[in-house]
N, C-alpha and C positions, 0 to 999 in steps of 0.2 A: 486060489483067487476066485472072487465072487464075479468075474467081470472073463475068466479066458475065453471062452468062446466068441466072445466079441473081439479080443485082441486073435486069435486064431484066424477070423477074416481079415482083419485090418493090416494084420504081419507085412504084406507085401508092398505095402503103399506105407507102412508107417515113419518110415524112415526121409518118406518125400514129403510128409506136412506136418513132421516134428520139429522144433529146431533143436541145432545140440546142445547138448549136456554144459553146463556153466562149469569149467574145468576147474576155474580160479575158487569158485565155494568149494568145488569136494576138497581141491588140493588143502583148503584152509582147513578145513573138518578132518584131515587125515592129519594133518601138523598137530590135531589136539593128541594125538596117540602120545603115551609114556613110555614108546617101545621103538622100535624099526619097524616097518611096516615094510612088509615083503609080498605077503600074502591077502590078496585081498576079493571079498567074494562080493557080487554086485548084483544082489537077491532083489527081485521082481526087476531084473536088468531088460528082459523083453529083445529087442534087436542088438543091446550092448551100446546103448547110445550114451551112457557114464564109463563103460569099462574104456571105448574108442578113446573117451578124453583122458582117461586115467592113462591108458596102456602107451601112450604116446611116448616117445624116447627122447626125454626133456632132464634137468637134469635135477626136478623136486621127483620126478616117478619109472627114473630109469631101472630099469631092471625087477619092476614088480610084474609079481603072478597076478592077474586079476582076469578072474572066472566067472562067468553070468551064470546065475542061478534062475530060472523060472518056469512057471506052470505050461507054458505053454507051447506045444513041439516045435508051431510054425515062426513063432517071434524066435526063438531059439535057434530054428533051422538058416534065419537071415542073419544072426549073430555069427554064428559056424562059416559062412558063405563070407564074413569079414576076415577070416582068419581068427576068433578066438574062440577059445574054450568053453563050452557049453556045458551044463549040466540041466537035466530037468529034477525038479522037486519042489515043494511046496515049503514056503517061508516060515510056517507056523512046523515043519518036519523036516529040517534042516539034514541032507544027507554026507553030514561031516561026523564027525570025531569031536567032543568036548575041547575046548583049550586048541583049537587046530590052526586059526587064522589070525592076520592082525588088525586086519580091519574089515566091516561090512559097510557095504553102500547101497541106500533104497535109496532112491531118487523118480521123485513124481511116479510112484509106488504102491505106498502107505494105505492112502484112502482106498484103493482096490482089495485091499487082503480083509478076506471073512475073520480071521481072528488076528486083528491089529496085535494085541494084548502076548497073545501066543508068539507071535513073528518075535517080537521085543526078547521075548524069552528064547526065545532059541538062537538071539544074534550073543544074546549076553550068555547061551552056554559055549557056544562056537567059538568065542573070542578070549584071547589068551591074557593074561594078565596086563593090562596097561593097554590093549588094545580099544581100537573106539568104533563106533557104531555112526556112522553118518548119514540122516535123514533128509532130505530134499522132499518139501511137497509144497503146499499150498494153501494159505489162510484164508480162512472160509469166513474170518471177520473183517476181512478187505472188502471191497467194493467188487473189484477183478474176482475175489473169490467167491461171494455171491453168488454170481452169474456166472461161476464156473460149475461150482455147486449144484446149481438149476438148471445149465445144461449140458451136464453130467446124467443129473436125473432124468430129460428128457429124451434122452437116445437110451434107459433103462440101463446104465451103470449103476451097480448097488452101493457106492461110493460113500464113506464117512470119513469127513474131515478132520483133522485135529488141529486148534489155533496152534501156537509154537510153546505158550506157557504148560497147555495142554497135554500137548505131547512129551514135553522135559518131564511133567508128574509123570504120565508112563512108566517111561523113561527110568524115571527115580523107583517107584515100586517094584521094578523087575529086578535094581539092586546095583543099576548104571550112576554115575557119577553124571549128572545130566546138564547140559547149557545151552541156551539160545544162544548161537554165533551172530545172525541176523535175521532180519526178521522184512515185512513188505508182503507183497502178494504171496512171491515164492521165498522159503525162508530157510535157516539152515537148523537144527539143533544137532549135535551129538552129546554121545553117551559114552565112556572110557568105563573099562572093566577095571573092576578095583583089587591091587594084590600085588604082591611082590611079581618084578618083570626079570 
């Protein structure tokens, strides 16, 4: 990430002037899966504020693995202190196995990783046949995204946004099966790996 050491300070407070994670979009973006979704890793997850709402014992995500993946020791170390599964690594160097998981979830993410392009790739090599990749960020052709945009940049996040049609091309070049679910400020795309499940 082009931004950890700024999340490295923040880790401790960030969880008090976040709000959480929209459970009802991931759960609809994990419903795009062509598989069962068991296993699911929650790359630039930071304190686990997507995995919290995924891991919850409901009965669309009972019984799922879901593992926060991020750059950063201290946002990670606040995820750990919730009770879940930590790993640190970088999204564009995914430290799984090909074919290993059923679903990835970036959520309000994206725009922080130095090789956007790279992350894409290494969710669509991690991910097993018919699994899907689910994106959460923020439109920088909104109004709300503008002025998030700008200040983003004014606290020196090296931040780049992708609109939602934007990000579906990604998406699509790394070899994902790709769709705007929704769209507004904050918006959803995923991506399904293509192949026999």
């Amino acid at each position: 990430m082009h931004d950890v050491q700024y999340f490295e300070w923040f880790a401790p407070v960030y969880d008090l002037v976040m709000p959480a994670a929209d459970r009802g979009d991931l759960v609809a973006g994990l419903a795009a899966a062509e598989r069962s979704v068991d296993r699911v890793l929650d790359v630039g997850g930071g304190t686990g504020r997507a995995a919290r709402a995924l891991a919850r014992d409901t009965t669309e995500v009972a019984g799922r693995d879901v593992t926060v993946v991020d750059a950063s020791a201290r946002m990670l170390a606040e995820a750990r202190e919730s009770g879940l599964p930590a790993v640190r690594g970088d999204a564009a160097a995914l430290p799984y196995r090909d074919d290993s998981v059923d679903a990835i979830t970036i959520v309000d993410a994206l725009h922080h990783f130095p090789d956007r392009d790279g992350a894409l790739a290494e969710a669509k090599r991690v991910l097993r046949p018919g699994g899907v990749l689910v994106v959460r960020d923020f439109n920088p052709e909104t109004l709300r995204g503008r002025l998030l945009v700008a200040a983003e940049h004014a606290v020196a996040f090296h931040s780049s946004f992708d609109a939602p049609d934007d990000l579906a091309a990604r998406m699509e070049k790394t070899g994902l099966d790709a769709r705007v679910l929704n769209r507004g400020f904050a918006y959803t795309v995923v991506g399904v790996e293509p192949g026999p499940t």
